[in-house]
RODO-2510 file (C-alpha; in nm, 4 decimals, decimal comma):
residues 355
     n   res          X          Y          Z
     1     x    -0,0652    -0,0325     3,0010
     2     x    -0,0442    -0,4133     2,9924
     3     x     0,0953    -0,3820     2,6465
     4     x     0,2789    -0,1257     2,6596
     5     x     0,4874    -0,4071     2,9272
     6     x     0,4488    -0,6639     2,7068
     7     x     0,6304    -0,4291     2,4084
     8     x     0,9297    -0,3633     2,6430
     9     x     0,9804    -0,7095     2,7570
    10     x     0,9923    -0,7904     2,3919
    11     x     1,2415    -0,5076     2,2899
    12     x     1,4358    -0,6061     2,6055
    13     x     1,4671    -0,9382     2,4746
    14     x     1,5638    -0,8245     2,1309
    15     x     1,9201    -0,9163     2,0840
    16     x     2,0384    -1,0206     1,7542
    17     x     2,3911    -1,0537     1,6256
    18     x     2,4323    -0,7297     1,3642
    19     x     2,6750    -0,6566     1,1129
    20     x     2,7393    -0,2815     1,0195
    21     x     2,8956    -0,1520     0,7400
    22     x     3,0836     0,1794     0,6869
    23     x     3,1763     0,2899     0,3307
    24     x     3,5039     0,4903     0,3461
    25     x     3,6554     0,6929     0,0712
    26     x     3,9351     0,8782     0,1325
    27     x     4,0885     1,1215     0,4708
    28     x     3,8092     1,2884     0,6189
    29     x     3,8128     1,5308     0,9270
    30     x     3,8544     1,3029     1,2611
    31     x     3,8222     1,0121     1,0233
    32     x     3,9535     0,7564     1,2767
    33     x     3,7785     0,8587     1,6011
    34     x     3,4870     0,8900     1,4142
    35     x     3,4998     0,5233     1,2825
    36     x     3,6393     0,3828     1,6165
    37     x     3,3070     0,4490     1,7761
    38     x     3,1099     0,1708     1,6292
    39     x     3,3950    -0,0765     1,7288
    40     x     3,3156     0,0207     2,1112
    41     x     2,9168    -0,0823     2,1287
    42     x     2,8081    -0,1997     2,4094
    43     x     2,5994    -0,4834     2,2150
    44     x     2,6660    -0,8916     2,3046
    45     x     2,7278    -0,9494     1,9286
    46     x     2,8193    -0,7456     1,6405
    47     x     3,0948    -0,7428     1,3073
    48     x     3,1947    -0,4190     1,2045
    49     x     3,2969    -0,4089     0,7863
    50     x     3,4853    -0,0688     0,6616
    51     x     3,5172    -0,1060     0,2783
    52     x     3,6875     0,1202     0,0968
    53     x     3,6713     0,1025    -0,3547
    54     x     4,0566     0,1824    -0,4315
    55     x     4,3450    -0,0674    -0,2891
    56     x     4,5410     0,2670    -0,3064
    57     x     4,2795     0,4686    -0,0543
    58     x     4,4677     0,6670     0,1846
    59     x     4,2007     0,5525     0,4666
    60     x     4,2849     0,1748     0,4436
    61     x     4,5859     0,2674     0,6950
    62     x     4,3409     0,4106     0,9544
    63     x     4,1715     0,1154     0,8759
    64     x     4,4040    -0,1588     0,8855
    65     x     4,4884     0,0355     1,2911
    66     x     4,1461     0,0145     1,4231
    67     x     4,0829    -0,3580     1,3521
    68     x     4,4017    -0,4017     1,5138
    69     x     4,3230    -0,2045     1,8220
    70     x     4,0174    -0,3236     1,8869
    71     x     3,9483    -0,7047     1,7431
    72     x     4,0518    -0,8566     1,4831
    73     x     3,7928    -1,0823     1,5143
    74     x     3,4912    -0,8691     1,4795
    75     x     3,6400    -0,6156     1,2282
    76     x     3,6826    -0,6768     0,8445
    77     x     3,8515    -0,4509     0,6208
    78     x     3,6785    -0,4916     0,2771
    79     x     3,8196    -0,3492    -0,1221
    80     x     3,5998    -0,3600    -0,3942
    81     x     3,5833    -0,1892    -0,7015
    82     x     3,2155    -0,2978    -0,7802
    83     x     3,0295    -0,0755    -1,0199
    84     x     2,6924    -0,1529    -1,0265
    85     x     2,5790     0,1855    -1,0793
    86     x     2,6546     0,6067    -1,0503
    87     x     2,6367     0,5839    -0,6935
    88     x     2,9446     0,5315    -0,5789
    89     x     2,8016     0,4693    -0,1703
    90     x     2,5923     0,2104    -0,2909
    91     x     2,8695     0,0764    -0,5082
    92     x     3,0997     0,0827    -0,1686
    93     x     2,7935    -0,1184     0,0165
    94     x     2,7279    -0,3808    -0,1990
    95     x     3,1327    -0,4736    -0,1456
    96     x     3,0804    -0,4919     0,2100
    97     x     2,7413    -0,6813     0,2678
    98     x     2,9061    -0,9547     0,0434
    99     x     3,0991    -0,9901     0,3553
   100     x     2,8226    -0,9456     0,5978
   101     x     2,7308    -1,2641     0,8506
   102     x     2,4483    -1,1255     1,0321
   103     x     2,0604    -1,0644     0,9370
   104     x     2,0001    -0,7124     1,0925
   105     x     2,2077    -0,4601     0,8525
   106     x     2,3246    -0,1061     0,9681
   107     x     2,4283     0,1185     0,7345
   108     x     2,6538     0,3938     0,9015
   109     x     2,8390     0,6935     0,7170
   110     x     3,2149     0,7196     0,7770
   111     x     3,1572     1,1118     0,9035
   112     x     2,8903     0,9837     1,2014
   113     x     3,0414     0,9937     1,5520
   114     x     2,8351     0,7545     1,7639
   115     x     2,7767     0,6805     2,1029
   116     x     2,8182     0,3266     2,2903
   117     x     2,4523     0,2746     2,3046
   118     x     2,3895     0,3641     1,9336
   119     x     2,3179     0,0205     1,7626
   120     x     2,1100    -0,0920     2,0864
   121     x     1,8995     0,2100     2,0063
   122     x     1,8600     0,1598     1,6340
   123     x     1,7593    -0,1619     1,6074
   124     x     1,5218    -0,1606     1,8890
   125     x     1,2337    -0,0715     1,6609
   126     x     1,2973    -0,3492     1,4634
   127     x     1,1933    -0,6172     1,7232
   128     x     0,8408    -0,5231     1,5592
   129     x     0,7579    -0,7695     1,2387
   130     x     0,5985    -0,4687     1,1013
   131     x     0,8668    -0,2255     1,0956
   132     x     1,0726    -0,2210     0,7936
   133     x     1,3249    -0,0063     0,8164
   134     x     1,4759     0,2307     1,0998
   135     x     1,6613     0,6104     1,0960
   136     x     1,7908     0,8234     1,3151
   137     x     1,8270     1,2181     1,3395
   138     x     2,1367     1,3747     1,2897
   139     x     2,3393     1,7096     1,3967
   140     x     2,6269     1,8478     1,2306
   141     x     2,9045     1,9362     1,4822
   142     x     3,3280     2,0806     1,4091
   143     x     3,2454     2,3357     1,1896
   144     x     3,5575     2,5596     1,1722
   145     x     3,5594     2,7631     0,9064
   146     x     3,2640     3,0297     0,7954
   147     x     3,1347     2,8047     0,5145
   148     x     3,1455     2,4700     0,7719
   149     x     2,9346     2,6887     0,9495
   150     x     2,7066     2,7947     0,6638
   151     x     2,6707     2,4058     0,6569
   152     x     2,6208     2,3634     0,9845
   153     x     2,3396     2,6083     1,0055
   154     x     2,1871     2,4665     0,6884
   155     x     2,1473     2,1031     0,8419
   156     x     2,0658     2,1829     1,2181
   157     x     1,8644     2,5396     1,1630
   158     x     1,6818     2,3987     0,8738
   159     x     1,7117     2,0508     0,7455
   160     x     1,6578     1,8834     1,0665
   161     x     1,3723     2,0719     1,2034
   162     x     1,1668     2,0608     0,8613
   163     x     1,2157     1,6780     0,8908
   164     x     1,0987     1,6565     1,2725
   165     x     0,7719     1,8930     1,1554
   166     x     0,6832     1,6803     0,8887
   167     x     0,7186     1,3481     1,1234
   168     x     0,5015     1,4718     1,3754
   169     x     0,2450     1,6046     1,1408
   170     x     0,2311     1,3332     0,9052
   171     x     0,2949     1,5797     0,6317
   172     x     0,5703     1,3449     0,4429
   173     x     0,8047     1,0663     0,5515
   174     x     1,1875     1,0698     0,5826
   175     x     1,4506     0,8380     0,5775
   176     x     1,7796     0,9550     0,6594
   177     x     2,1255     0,8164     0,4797
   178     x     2,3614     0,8993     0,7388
   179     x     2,2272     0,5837     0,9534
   180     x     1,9765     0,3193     0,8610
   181     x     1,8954    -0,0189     0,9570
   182     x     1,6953    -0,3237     0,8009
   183     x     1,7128    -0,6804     0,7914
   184     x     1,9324    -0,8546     0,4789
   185     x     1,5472    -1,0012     0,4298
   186     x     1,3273    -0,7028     0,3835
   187     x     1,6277    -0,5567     0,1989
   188     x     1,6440    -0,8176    -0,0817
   189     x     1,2359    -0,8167    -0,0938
   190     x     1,2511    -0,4019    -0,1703
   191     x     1,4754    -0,5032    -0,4421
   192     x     1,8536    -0,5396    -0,2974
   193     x     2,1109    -0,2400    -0,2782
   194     x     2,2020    -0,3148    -0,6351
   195     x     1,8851    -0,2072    -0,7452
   196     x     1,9519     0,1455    -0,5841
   197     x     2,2807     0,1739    -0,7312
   198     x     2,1596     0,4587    -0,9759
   199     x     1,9539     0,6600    -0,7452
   200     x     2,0955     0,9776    -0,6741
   201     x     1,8856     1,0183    -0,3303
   202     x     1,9717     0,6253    -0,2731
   203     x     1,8072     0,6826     0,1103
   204     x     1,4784     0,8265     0,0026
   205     x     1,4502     0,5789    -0,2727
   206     x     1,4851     0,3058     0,0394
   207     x     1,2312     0,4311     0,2385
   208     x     0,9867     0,4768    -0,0629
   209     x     0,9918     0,1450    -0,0955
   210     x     0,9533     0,0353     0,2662
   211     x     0,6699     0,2912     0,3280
   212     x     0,4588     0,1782    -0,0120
   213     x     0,5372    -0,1989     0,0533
   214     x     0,3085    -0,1857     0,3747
   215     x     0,5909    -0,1716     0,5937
   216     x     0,6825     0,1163     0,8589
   217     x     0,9268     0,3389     0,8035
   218     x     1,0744     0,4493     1,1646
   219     x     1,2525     0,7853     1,2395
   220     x     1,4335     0,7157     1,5517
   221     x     1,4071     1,0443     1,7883
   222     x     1,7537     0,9411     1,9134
   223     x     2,0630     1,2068     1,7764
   224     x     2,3850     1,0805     1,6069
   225     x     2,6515     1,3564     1,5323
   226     x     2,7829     1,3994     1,1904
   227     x     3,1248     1,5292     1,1318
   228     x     3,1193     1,9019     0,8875
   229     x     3,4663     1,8625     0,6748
   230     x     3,4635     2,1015     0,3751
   231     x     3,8238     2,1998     0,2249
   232     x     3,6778     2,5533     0,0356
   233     x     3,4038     2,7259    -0,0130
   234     x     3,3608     2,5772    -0,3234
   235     x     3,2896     2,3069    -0,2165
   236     x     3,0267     2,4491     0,0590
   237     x     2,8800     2,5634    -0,2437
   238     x     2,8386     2,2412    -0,4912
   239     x     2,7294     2,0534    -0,1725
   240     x     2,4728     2,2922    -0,0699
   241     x     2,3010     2,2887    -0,4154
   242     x     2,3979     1,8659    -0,4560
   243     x     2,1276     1,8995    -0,0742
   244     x     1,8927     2,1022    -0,2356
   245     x     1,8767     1,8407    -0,5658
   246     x     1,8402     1,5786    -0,2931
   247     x     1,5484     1,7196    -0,1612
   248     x     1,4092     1,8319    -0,4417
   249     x     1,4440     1,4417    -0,6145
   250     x     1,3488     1,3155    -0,3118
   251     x     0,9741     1,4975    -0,2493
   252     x     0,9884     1,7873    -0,5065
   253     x     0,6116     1,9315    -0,3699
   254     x     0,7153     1,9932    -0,0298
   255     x     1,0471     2,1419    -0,1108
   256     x     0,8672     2,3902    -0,3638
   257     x     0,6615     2,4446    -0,1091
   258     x     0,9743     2,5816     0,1005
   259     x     0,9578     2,9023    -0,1302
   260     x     0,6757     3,0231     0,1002
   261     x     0,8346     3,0048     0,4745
   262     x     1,2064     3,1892     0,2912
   263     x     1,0437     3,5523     0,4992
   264     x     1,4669     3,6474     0,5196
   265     x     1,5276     3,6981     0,1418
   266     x     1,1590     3,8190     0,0795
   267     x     1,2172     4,0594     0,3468
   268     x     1,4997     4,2245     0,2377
   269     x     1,3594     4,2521    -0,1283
   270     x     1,0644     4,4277     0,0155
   271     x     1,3155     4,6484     0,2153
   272     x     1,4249     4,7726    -0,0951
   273     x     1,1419     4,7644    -0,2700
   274     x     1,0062     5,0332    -0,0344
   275     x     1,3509     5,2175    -0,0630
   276     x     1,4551     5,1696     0,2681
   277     x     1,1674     5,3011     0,4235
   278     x     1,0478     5,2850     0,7877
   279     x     0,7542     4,9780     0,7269
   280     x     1,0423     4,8340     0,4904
   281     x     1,3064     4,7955     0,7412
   282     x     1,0771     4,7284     0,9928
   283     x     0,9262     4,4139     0,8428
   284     x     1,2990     4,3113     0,7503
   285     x     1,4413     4,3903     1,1350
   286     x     1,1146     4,1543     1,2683
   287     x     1,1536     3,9120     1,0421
   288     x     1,4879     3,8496     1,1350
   289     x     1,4480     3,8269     1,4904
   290     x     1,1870     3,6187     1,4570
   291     x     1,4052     3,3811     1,2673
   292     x     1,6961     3,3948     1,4810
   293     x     1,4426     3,3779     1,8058
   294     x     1,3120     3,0434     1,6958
   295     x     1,6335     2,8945     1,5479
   296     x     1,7892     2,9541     1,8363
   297     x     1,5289     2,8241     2,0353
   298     x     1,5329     2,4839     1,8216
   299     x     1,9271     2,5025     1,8088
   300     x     1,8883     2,4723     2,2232
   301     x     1,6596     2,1740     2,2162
   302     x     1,9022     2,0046     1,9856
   303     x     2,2104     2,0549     2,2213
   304     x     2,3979     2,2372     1,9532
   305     x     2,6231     2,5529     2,1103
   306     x     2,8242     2,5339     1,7849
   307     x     2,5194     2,6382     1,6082
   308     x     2,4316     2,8944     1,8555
   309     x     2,7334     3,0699     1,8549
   310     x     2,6999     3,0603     1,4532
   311     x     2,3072     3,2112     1,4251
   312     x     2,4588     3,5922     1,3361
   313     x     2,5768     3,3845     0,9991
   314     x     2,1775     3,2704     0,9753
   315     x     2,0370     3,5827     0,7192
   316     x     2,3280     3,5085     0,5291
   317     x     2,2627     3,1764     0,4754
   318     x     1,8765     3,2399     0,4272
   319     x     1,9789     3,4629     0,1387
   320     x     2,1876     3,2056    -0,0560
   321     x     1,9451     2,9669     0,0633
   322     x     1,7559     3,1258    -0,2123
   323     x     2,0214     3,1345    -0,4852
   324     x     2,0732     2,7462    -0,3931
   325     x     1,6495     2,6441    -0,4197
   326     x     1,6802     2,8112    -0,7860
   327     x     1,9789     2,6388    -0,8709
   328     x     1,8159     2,3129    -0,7409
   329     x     1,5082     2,3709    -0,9693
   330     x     1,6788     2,4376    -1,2774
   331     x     2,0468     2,2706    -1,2671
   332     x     2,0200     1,8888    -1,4361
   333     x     2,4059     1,8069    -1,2809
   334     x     2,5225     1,7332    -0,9620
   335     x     2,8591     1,7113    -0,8129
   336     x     2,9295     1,4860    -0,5618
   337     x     3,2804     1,3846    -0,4606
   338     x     3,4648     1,5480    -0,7594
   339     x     3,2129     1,3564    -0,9876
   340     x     2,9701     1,5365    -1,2052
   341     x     2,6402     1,3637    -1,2844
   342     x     2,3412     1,4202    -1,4942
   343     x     2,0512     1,3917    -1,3296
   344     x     1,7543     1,1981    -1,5766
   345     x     1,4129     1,0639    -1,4828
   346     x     1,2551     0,8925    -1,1439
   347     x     1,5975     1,0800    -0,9712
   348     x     1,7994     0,8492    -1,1436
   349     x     2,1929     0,9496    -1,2524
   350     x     2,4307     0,9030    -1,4909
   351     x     2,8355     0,9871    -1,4844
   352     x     2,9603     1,2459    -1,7297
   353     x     3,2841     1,3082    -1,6182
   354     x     3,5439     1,1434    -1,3555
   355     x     3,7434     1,2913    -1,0797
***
């Protein structure tokens, strides 16, 4: 008990200045309430860079409002056409940290919506020597359309809850893009961003590092919201097999191993295998119960009524779920942005064409 005390009066006292940074590109759904939520922390002492690649970026207008709304003082507007590698976040990044005054770095993605007591929470960890680097959950929220909701269902229903399974039973480690932090110093010792700038999974390839350089890697049970914005189904459909390539890059065993726990697909397949008979239809109609039952039950514990009023769209997903894993297997080019890539060793990338 006595130091469990002594590890709170320590966090409590854990208070350093922190500079996040927020690569924008382009107009993205609720773009500027989104980014106006890390300029309201309730933190003593923080700078706040948006950076943007192209002088000509619609966003920079959104931008160029918010730092005068809030303070011009602890908000920098950043362009930079730095191209240190394919990955064109990273590239966005390392323009921004150039600017950055404080040790403790957050990494934020322009489509998180964040609450006041976000950057408190997400550096906390951090007041430990040993702790290298710190994540946080996500959930998906304004999904729309049917495909936003496809997406939706993908990230909350199935993402999400495979990540908190294989936290709490050690199974593999996770480090989460959407919102990261780390000190400037343990980032330059892991090898600098620039040294990421060709990873395709540039977040995984972070916390690989931490977690083999002795280090912890923390994943923060604390819940950001990430905005859905997809124009077409299209696109729904190059993103959702651009997530499976992540995953597959990022710990390929595991994610083959995901072939075993797809029952909706398998189901139906047996269905008709059997010709619709009563066993056939009856292992289908319980297997999708039973997936509904407890994706609804972990859609509840996550706070997430947009995805419970979306489960009927669930077996549809499962089944292009499928279509999506064997596309991730066997497709060496990615899309992400408008920008194809080919994919090459140690989930590396290369451009090979421009939007």
């Amino acid at each position: 008990m006595r130091k469990t005390t002594l590890d709170i009066n320590a966090t409590e006292k854990f208070n350093p200045p922190v500079t996040v940074l927020k690569p924008v590109r382009g107009i993205e759904k609720d773009l500027k309430s989104n980014l106006r939520t890390i300029s309201i922390q309730d933190w003593p002492e923080y700078q706040v860079i948006y950076s943007v690649q192209d002088p000509e970026d619609l966003a920079l207008p959104i931008l160029k409002d918010i730092q005068a709304e809030v303070d011009i003082q602890k908000i920098f507007v950043v362009t930079s056409n730095i191209e240190a590698g394919a990955n064109g976040k990273v590239n966005n990044l390392l323009g921004a940290i150039a600017e950055a005054h404080h040790d403790i770095i957050i990494i934020s993605d322009s489509d998180t919506n964040l609450k006041p007591d976000y950057i408190k929470n997400i550096i906390a960890p951090l007041s430990n020597p040993d702790v290298g680097c710190v994540c946080t959950l996500f959930k998906a929220k304004s999904a729309y359309r049917w495909f936003e909701k496809m997406e939706l269902l993908t990230m909350n229903a199935d993402f999400i809850p495979s990540v908190i399974f294989a936290a709490v039973t050690g199974a593999s480690n996770a480090c989460l893009g959407p919102s990261i932090a780390i000190s400037r110093n343990t980032l330059q010792e892991l090898g600098g961003l620039e040294s990421l700038a060709d990873y395709l999974v540039e977040d995984y390839e972070l916390g690989r590092r931490v977690w083999t350089s002795g280090k912890k890697m923390v994943l923060l049970p604390y819940i950001i919201d990430v905005v859905v914005d997809l124009k077409n189904w299209r696109q729904w459909w190059t993103h959702q097999i651009y997530w499976d390539q992540n995953t597959y890059l990022a710990r390929s065993g595991p994610f083959i191993a995901t072939i075993l726990i797809r029952a909706v697909p398998f189901a139906i397949l047996f269905a008709v295998a059997r010709m619709g008979d009563l066993l056939g239809l009856g292992v289908l109609g319980i297997t999708v119960v039973l997936r509904l039952l407890t994706s609804g039950i972990i859609l509840k514990e996550l706070e997430d009524s947009e995805g419970l009023k979306s489960l009927y769209l669930l077996p549809l997903r499962d089944i292009f779920g499928l279509i999506f894993f064997a596309l991730a297997l066997t497709k060496r080019t990615v899309v992400w942005r408008g920008i194809k890539y080919k994919l090459i060793n140690n989930g590396k990338m290369i451009p090979i064409s421009k939007k």
